[in-house]
C-alpha positions as CSV (number, residue, x, y, z in Angstrom):
1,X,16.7,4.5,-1.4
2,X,16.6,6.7,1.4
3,X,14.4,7.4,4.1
4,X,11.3,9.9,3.5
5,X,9.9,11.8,6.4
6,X,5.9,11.0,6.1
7,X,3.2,13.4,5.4
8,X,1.6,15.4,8.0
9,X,-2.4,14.0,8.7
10,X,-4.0,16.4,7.1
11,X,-1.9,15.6,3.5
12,X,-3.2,12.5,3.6
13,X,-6.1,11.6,1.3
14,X,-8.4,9.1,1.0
15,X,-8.2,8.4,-2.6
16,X,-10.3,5.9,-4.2
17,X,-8.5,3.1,-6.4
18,X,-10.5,3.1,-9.7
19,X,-11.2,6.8,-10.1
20,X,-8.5,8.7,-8.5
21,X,-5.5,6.2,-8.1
22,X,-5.0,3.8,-10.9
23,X,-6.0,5.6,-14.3
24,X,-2.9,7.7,-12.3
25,X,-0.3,4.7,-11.9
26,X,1.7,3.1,-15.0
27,X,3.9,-0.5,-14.2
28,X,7.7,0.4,-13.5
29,X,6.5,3.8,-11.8
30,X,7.6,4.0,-7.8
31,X,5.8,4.6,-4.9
32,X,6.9,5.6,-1.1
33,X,5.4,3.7,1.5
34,X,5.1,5.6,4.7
35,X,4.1,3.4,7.8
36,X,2.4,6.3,10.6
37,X,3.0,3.2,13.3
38,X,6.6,2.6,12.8
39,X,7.5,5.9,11.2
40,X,9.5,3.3,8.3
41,X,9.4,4.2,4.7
42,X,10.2,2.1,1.9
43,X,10.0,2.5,-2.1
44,X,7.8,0.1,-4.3
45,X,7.9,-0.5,-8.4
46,X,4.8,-1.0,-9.7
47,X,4.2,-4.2,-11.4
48,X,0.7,-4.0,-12.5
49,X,-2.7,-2.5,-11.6
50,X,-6.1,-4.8,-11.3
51,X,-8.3,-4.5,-8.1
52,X,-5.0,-3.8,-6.4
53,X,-1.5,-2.6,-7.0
54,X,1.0,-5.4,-7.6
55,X,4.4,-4.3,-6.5
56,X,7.8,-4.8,-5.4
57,X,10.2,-3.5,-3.1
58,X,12.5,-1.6,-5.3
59,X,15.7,-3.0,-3.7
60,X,17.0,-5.0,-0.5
61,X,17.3,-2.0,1.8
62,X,13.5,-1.2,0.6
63,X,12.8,-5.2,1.6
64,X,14.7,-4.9,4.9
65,X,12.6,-1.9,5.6
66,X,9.1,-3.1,5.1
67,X,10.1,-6.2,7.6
68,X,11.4,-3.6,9.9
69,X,8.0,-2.2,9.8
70,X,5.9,-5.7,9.8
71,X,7.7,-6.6,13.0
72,X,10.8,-8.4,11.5
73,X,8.2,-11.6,10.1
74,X,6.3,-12.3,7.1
75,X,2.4,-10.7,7.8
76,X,-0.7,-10.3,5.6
77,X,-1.9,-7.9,7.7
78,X,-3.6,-5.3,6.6
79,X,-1.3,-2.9,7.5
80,X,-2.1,0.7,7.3
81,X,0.2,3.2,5.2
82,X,0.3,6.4,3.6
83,X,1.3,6.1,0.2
84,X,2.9,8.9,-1.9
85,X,2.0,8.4,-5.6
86,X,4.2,9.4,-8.4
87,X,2.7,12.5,-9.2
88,X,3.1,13.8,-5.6
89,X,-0.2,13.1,-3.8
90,X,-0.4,11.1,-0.8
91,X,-3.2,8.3,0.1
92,X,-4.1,5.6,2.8
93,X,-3.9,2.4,1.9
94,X,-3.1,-0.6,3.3
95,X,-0.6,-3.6,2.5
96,X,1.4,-6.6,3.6
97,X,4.9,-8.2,3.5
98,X,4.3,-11.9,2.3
99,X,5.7,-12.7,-1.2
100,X,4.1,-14.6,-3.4
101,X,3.8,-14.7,-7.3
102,X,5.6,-13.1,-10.3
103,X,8.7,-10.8,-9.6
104,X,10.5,-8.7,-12.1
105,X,13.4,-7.2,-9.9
106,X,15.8,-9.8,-8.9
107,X,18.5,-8.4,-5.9
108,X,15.6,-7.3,-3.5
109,X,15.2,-10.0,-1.5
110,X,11.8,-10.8,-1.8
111,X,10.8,-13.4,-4.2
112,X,7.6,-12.7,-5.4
113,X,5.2,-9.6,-5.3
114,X,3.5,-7.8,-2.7
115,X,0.3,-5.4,-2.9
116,X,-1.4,-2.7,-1.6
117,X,-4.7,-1.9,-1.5
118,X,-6.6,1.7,-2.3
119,X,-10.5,2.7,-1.0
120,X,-12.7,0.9,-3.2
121,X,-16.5,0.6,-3.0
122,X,-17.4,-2.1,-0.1
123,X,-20.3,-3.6,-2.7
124,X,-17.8,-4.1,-5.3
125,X,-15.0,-5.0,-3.3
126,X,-17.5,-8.0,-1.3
127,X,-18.9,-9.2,-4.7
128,X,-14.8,-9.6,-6.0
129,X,-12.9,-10.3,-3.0
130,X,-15.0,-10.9,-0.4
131,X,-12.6,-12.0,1.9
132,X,-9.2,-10.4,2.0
133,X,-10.4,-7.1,-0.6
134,X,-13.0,-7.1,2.3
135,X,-10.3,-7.0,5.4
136,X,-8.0,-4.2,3.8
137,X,-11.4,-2.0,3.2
138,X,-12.0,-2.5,6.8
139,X,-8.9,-1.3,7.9
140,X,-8.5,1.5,5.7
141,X,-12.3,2.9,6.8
142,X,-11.1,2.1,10.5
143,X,-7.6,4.0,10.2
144,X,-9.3,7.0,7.8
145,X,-12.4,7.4,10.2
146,X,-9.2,8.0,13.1
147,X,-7.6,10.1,11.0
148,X,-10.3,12.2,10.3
149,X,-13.5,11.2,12.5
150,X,-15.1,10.5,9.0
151,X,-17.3,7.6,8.7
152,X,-17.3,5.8,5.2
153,X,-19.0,3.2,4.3
């Protein structure tokens, strides 16, 4: 894969997961995740949608990357990113670099999944996953609202 420049700010959206993002996504589909700390981008295959996306780093350059950008360790983060969807938008989000579960690409050099997280609604997100859910909501309000000086809740 090769490296994507990231979006300027003001590309960046702040999509929400169940309206905008996932009736949008299909499994195998690829993602580009951009980090705006690091200036790293790597490419995910989608695995499978639920509160989340489950995905994988599409190959071991893409795996080598997203360590690069977590700091060289295994990290649950949150970490912010832009994403670019398969259909060209771009969104915050936020993920880690810790695999765990089911994997479908072997030769990556990860072994296991990772996700990354989309705006949800903080009610549902608390009642489902109260505790992590919760902390990548945080940090995508946090990172949109200094993006943006907009305040969501």
């Amino acid at each position: 894969s090769t490296t994507i420049a990231g979006p300027n700010g003001s590309r960046v959206q702040l999509l929400h997961w169940f309206k905008d993002v996932k009736p949008s996504l299909r499994n195998g589909q690829r993602m580009e995740a951009y980090d705006p700390a690091t200036g790293i981008s790597w490419t995910l295959r989608i695995m499978s949608c639920g509160r989340h996306a489950d995905v994988e780093p599409l190959t071991a350059e893409d795996t080598a990357k997203m360590f690069e950008a977590f700091g060289g360790k295994e990290d649950w983060g949150p970490k912010v990113v832009y994403v670019k969807l398969p259909d060209g938008r771009w969104s915050i989000a936020a993920t880690h670099n810790v695999a765990h579960g089911g994997q479908t690409i072997n030769g990556n050099n990860f072994d296991g999944q990772n996700c990354v997280h989309f705006l949800r609604d903080m009610d549902e997100c608390a009642k489902n996953d109260p505790s992590y859910g919760v902390q990548n909501q945080k940090a995508i309000r946090k990172s949109w609202k200094n993006l943006t000086g907009e305040v969501i809740n």
